[in-house]
C-alpha positions in Angstrom: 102.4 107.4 79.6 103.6 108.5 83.1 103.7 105.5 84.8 102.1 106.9 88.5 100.1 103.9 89.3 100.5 100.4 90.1 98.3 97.2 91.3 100.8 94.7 91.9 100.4 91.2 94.6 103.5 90.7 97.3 103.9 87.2 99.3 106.5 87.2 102.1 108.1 83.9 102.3 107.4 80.6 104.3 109.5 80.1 107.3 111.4 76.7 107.0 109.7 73.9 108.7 111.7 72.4 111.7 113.2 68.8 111.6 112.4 65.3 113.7 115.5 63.6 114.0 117.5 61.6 117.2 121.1 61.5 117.9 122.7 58.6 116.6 126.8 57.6 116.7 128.6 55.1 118.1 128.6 54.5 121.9 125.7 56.9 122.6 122.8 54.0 123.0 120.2 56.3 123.3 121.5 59.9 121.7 118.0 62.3 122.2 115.9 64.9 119.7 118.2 66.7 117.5 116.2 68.0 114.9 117.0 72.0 114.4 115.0 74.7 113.5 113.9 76.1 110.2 115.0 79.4 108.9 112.7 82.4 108.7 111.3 83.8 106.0 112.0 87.0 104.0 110.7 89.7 104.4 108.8 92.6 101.8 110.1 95.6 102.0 109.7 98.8 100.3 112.2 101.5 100.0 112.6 104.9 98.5 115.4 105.1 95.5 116.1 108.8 95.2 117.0 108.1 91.4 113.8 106.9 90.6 110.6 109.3 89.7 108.3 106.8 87.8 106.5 103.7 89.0 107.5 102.1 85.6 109.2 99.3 86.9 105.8 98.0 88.3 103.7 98.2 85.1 104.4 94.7 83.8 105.6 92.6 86.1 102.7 92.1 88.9 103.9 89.5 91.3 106.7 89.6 94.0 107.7 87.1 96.4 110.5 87.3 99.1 112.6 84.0 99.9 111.4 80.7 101.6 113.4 79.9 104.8 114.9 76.6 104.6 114.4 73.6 106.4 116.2 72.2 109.8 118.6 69.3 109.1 119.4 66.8 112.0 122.3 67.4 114.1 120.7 70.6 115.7 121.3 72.2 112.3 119.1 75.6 112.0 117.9 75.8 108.4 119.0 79.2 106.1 116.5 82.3 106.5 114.7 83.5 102.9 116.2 86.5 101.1 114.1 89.1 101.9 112.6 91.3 99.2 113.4 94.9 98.7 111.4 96.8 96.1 112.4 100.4 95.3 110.1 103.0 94.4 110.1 107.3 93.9 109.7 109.1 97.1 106.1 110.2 97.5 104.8 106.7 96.8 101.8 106.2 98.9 101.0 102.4 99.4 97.2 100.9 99.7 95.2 97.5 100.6 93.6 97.2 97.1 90.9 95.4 98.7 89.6 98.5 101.0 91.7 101.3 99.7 92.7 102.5 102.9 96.7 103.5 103.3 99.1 101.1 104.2 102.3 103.7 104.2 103.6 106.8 102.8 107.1 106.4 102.0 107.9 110.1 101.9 109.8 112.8 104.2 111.7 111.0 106.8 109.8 107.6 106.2 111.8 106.1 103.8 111.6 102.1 104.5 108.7 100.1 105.8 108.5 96.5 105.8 105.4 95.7 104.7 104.9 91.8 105.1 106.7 89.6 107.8 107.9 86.4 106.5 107.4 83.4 108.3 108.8 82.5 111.4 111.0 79.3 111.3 109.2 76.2 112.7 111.2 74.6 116.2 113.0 71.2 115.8 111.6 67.7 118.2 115.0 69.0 119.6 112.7 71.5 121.5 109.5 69.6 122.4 111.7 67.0 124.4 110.2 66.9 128.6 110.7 64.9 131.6 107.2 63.2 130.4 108.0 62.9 126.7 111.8 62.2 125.6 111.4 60.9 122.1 109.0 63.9 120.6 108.5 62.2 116.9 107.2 65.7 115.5 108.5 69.0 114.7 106.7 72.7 114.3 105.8 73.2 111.2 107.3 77.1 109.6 104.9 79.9 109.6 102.8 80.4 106.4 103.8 83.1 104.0 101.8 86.1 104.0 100.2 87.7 100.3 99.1 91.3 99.6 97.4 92.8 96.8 98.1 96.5 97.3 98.4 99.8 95.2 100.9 101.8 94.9 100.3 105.5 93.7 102.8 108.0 93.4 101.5 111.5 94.4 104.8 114.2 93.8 105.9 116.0 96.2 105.9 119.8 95.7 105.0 123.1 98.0 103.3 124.8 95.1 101.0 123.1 92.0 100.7 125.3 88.5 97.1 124.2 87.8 94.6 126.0 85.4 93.1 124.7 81.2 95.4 123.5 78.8 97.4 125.8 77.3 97.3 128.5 79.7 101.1 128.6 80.3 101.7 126.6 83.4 104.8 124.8 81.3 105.9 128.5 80.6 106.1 129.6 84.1 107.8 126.7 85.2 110.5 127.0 82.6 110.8 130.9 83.5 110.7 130.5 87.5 112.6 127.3 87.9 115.9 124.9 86.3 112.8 122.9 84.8 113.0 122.3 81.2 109.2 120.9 79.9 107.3 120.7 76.7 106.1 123.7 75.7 103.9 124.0 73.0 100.8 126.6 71.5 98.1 123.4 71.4 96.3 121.5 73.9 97.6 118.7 76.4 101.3 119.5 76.0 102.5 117.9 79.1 101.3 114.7 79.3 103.6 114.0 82.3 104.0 116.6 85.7 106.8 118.3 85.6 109.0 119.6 88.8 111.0 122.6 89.0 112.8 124.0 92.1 112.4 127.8 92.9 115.4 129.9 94.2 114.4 132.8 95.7 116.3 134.7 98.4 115.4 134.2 101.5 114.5 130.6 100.5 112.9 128.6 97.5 110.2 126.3 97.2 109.4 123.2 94.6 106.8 123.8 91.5 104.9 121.3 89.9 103.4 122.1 86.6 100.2 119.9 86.5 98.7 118.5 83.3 95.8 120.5 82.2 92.5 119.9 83.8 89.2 120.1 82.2 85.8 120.7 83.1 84.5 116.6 84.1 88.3 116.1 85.3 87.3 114.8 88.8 84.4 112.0 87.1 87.6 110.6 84.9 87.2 113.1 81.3 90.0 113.8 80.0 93.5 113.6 81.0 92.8 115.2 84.4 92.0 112.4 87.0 95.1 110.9 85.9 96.6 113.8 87.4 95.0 115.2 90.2 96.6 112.9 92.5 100.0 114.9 92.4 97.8 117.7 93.5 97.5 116.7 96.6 100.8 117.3 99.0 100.8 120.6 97.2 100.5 123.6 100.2 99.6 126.1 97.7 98.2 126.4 94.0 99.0 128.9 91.1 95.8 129.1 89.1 97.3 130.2 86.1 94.4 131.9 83.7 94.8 133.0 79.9 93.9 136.4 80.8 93.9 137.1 77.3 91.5 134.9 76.1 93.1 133.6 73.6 91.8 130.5 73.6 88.2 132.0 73.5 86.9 131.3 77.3 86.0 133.4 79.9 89.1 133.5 82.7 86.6 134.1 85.5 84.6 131.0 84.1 88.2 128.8 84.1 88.8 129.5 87.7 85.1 128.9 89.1 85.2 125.3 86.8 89.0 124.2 87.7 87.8 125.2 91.5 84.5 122.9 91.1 86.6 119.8 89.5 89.0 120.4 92.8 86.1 120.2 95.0 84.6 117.2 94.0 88.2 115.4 94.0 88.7 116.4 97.2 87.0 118.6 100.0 90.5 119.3 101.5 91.9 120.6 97.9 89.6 123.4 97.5 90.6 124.6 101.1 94.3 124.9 99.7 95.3 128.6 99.6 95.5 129.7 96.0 96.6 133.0 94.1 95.7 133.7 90.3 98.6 134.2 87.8 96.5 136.2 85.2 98.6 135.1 82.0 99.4 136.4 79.0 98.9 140.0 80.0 101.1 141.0 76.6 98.2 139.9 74.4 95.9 142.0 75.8 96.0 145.6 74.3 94.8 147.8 77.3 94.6 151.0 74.8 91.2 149.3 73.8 89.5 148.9 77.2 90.9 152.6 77.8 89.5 153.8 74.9 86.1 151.6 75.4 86.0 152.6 78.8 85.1 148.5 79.5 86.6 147.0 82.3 89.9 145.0 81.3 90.3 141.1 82.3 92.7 141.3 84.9 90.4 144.0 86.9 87.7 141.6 86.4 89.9 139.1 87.7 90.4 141.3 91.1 87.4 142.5 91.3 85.5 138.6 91.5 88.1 137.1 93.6 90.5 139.5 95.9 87.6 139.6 98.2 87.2 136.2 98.4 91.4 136.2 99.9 92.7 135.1 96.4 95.0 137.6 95.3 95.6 138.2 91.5 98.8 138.7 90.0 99.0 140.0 86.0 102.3 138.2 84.7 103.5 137.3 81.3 105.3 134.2 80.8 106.5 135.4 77.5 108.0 138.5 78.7 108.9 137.6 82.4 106.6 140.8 83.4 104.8 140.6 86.9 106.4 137.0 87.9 108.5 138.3 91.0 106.0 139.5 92.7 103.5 136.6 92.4 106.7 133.9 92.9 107.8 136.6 96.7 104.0 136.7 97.8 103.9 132.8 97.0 107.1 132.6 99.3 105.8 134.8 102.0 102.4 132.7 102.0 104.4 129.5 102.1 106.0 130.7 105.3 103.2 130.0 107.6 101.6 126.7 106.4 103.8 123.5 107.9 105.1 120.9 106.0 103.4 118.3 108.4 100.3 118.3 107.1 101.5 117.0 103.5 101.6 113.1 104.7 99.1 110.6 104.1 98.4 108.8 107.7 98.1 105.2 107.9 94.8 104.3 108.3 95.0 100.6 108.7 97.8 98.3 109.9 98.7 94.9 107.8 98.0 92.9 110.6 94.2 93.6 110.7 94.3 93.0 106.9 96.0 89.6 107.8 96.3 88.4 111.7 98.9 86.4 112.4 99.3 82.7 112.5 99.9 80.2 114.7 100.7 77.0 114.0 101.5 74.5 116.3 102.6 71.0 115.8 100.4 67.8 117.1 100.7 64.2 116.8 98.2 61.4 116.5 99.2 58.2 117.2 97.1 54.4 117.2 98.3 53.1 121.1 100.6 49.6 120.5 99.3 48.6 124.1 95.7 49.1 123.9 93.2 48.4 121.3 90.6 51.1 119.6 92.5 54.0 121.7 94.3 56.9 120.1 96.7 59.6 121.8 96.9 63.0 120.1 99.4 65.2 121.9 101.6 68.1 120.9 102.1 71.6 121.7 99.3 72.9 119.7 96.8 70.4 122.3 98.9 71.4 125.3 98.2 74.6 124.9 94.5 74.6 124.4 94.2 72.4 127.4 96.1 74.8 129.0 93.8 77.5 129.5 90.2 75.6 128.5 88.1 75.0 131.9 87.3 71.3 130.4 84.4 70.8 133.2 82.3 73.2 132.6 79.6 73.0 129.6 81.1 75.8 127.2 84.6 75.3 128.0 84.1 71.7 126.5 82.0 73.1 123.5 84.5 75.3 122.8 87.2 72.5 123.0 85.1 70.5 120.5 85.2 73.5 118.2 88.9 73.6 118.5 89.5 70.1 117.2 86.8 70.5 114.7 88.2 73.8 113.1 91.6 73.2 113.4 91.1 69.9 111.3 92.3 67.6 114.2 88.9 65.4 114.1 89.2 64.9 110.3 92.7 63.5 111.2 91.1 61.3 113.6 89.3 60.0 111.1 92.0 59.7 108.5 94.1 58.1 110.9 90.9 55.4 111.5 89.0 56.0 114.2 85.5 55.1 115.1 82.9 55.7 117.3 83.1 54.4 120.7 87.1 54.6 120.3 89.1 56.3 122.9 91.0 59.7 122.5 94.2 60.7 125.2 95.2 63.8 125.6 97.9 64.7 128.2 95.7 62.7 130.8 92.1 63.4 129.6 90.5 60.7 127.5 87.3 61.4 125.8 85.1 58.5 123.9 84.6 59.3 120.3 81.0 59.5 118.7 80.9 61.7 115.3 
């Protein structure tokens, strides 16, 4: 099976955690902090390989995880940064959160690398923490937390003009005729199981086909082989309908078009807005002396007569034969000419970091005082901070300070660490009386 969809999970990697260590060598009594900082973490990044055209590398293998940046050492030492993690895919990949399915990226045209996850910054050594006030910081910052995705990747091909129609109408016949495309061709249903892409050359400047599997009526609620394929549809500017004028395979060729048209509708509101013309195939089968003689109308004037006022031109061709094709491939061309390219890109519609905000994480200390009895000092930069901009004498700026310690787990170290109530808490020249 074409292998145009993945679900796969991606974790960026840790950022090393910095290190608490002091200076120590002969004849330097009191050597100061020298613990060095961690390394970063890698990052995920995707990035278009021009040889591939399949997502096949993703169907069995479902996890991916960049490299973990490695830890300070003493001696001001900065630890190694992860390997980031490159993942190649086909150009026209589009990339989605798998939670919300909105898109992430859409590595195609000149966006051809995105980095999808940050890894982790690298924690600071005690090397950095060291003030006036506090020379000997015993604690380091911890590295930032890797990051994990679950995301889809879909790849929707990337062609100016799609072949669409029923099975077995000769889309894989026109291709092979109109392009250097060499598909499965054969006289029963659901030939081409896989799209197919051919490149046009035209003077005065080509364009790129897609034949598209056969669609079938139910298509766009998942029957049949359609939905798998109606995807690639998409970045097309402008679609061949390609009818068996003949009706060979017993169906009405008006009735095709009006169904195909329907299943693009309810896919997509935007598809059916595509501009189309109808390649009226296999035009040798049908023996016009009959309709001449009958004096009935023949199915390509029925054709013309249903849609040409509705702006969808219809072109009689025969794959077989080759008759009628430059015309409909030089009007195709002429009605490429004024629809931009532009418009073909999926837009990012949400950015990773609303998906998953960023993380700060700040190191603290808590420490039993030698010198006094039931009193315990918590400093650091992660209470520094808070104090830093928390109005402590008024009522909510307090609340929300006792929220603080409770949801960033610094009373249930207190109480790890023993304390009780009626015990005294320091912080950088508060002290508060503990009561649970």
């Amino acid at each position: 099976m074409f292998a145009d969809r993945a679900k796969i999970t991606v974790r960026s990697g840790k950022g090393g955690d910095g290190h608490v260590s002091f200076r120590r060598e002969k004849f330097v009594a009191a050597g100061g902090p020298d613990g060095g900082d961690g390394g970063r973490g890698g990052d995920v990044i995707f990035e278009i390989d021009p040889g591939m055209n399949t997502l096949a590398d993703y169907r069995h293998r479902r996890k991916f995880a960049a490299g973990n940046g490695g830890e300070g050492e003493k001696r001001r030492r900065h630890g190694s940064d992860g390997d980031d993690l490159i993942l190649k895919v086909p150009e026209g990949t589009v990339i989605y959160d798998d939670q919300n399915g909105k898109v992430i990226a859409d590595l195609s045209g000149e966006n051809r690398h995105v980095v999808l996850l940050k890894g982790g910054r690298g924690g600071r050594g005690n090397m950095n923490f060291a003030t006036a006030t506090m020379q000997v910081p015993q604690f380091a910052q911890p590295g930032g937390p890797a990051r994990e995705l679950t995301i889809r990747l879909e790849l929707k091909l990337i062609a100016d003009v799609g072949l669409i129609g029923f099975p077995n109408v000769g889309k894989s016949t026109l291709l092979s005729r109109i392009s250097n495309a060499a598909p499965k061709i054969g006289d029963y249903h659901f030939t081409t199981i896989q799209p197919n892409l051919g490149v046009v050359d035209l003077d005065g400047g080509g364009f790129v086909a897609a034949d598209i599997p056969g669609l079938i009526e139910g298509a766009s609620d998942g029957a049949g082989l359609g939905i798998e394929f109606l995807r690639h549809i998409e970045r097309t500017r402008l679609f061949i309908h390609v009818v068996d004028a003949s009706g060979s395979e017993g169906r009405d060729p008006i009735d095709d078009v009006n169904k195909i048209n329907s299943e693009l509708a309810k896919y997509s509101e935007d598809l059916i807005k595509r501009p189309q013309v109808i390649a009226a195939n296999k035009t040798d089968l049908i023996y016009q002396e009959y309709y001449d003689e009958t004096g009935e109308e023949s199915p390509v004037e029925r054709l013309k007569k249903e849609f040409e006022p509705k702006g969808i031109p219809v072109f009689p061709i025969s794959g077989a034969t080759g008759a009628g094709i430059r015309e409909l491939l030089y009007s195709v061309q002429r009605k490429l000419s004024g629809i931009p390219k532009e418009s073909m890109r999926f837009q990012p519609e949400i950015d990773v970091d609303e998906i998953l905000p960023p993380v700060e994480h700040l190191p603290y200390t808590i420490v039993r005082s030698e010198d006094e009895e039931n009193v315990f000092i918590v400093e650091g930069p992660k209470i520094e901070k808070m104090l830093g901009y928390t109005n402590l004498d008024s009522e909510k700026g307090f609340a929300f300070f006792q929220k603080f310690l409770s949801e960033s787990g610094i009373l249930k170290d207190l109480e790890e660490a023993g304390v009780k109530d009626g015990d005294t808490i320091r912080m950088y020249g508060h002290t508060f009386e503990y009561f649970k």
